[in-house]
C-alpha positions as a Markdown table, in Angstrom:
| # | Residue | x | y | z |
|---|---|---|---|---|
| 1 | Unk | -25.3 | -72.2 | 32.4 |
| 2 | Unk | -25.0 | -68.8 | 34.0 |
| 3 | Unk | -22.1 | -69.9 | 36.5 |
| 4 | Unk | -19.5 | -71.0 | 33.3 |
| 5 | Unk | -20.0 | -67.3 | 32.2 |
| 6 | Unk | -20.1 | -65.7 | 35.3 |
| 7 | Unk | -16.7 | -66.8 | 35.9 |
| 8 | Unk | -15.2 | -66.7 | 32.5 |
| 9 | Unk | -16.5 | -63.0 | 33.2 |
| 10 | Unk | -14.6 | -62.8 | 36.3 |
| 11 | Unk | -11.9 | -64.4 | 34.8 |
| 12 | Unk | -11.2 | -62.2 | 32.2 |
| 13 | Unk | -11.4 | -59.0 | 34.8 |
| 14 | Unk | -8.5 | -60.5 | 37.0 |
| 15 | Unk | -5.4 | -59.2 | 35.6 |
| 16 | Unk | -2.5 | -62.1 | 35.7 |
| 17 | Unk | -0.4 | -59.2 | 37.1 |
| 18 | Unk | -2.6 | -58.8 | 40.0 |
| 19 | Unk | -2.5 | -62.7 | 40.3 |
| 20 | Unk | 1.5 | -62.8 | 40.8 |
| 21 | Unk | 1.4 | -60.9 | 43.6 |
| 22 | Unk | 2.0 | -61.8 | 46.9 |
| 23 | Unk | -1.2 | -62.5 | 49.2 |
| 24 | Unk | -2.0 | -59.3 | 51.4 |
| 25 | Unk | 0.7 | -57.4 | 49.3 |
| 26 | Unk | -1.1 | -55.4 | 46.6 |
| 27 | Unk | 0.7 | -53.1 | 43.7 |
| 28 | Unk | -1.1 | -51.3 | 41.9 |
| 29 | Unk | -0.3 | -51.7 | 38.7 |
| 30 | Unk | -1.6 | -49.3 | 35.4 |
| 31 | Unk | -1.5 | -49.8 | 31.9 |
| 32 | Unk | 0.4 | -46.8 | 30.4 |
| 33 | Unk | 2.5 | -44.8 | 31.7 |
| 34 | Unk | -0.2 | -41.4 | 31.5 |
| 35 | Unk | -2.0 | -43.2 | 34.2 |
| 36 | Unk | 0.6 | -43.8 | 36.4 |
| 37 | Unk | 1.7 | -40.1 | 36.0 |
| 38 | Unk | -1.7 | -39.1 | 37.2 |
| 39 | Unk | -2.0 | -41.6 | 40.4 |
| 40 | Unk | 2.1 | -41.1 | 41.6 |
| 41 | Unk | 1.5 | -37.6 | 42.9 |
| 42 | Unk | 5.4 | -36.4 | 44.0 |
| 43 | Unk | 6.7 | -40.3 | 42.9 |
| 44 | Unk | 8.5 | -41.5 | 40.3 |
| 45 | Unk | 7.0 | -43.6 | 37.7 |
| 46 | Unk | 8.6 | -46.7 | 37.1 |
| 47 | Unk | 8.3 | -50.0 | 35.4 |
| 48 | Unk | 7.9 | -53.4 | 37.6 |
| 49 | Unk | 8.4 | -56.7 | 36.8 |
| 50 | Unk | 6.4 | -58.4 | 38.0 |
| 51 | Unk | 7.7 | -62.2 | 37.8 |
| 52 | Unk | 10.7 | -61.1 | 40.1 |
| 53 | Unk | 10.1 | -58.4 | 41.9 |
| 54 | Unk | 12.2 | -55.6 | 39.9 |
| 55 | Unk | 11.9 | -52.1 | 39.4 |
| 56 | Unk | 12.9 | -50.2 | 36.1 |
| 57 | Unk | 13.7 | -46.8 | 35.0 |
| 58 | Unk | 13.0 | -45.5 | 32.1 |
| 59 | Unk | 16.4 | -45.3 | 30.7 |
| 60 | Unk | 16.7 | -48.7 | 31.8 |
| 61 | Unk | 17.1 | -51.4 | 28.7 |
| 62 | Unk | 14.2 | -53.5 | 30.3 |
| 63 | Unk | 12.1 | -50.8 | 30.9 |
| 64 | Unk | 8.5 | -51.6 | 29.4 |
| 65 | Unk | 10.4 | -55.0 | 28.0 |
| 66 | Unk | 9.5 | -57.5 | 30.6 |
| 67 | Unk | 6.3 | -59.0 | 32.3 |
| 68 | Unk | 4.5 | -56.0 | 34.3 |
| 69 | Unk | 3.3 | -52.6 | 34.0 |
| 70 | Unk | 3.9 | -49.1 | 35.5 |
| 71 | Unk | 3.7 | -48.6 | 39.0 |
| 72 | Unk | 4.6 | -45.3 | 41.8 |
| 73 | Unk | 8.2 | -46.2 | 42.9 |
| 74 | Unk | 7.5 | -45.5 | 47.1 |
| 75 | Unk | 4.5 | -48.1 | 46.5 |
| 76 | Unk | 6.3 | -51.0 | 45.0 |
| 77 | Unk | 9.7 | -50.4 | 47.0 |
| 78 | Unk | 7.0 | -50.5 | 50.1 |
| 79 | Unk | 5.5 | -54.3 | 49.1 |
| 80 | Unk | 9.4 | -55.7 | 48.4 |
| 81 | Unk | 10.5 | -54.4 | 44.6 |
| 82 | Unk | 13.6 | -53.3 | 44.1 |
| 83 | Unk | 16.1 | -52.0 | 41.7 |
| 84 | Unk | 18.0 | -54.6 | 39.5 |
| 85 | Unk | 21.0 | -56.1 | 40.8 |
| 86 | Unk | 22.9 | -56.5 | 37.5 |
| 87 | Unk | 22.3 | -57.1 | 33.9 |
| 88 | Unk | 22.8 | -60.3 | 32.2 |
């Protein structure tokens, strides 16, 4: 009885963001864009998509409008993220 919980507790604590990264690559990734500010000393806050990898400004169109969070730019360019290529 106690193990079903123990994991749906577990389970609930894993952000699916932190499950779509890569293994041994880890982004940190916070919730609003307050936090972020206080964590990216001297970086630029930015929004990442998570499914593929991209990194948004915010006077992007995207920005806050796809699968992901905030994130300090040096971090996620560090792990792989990039800028978009082009908009469709």
């Amino acid at each position: 009885m106690m193990r079903p919980v123990t994991f749906g507790l577990f389970a609930i604590l894993i952000s699916p963001v932190a499950l779509a990264q890569a293994p041994g690559k880890h982004l940190f990734i916070y919730r609003t864009e307050h936090d972020a500010r206080q964590h990216c000393h001297n970086d630029a806050v930015v929004w990442a998509d998570t499914r593929n990898h991209v990194l948004y400004l915010p006077r992007d169109p995207h920005y806050v409008h796809t699968h992901g969070g905030y994130v300090c730019e040096s971090q996620a360019r560090s792990i792989g993220y990039h800028g978009p290529m082009a908009h469709t």
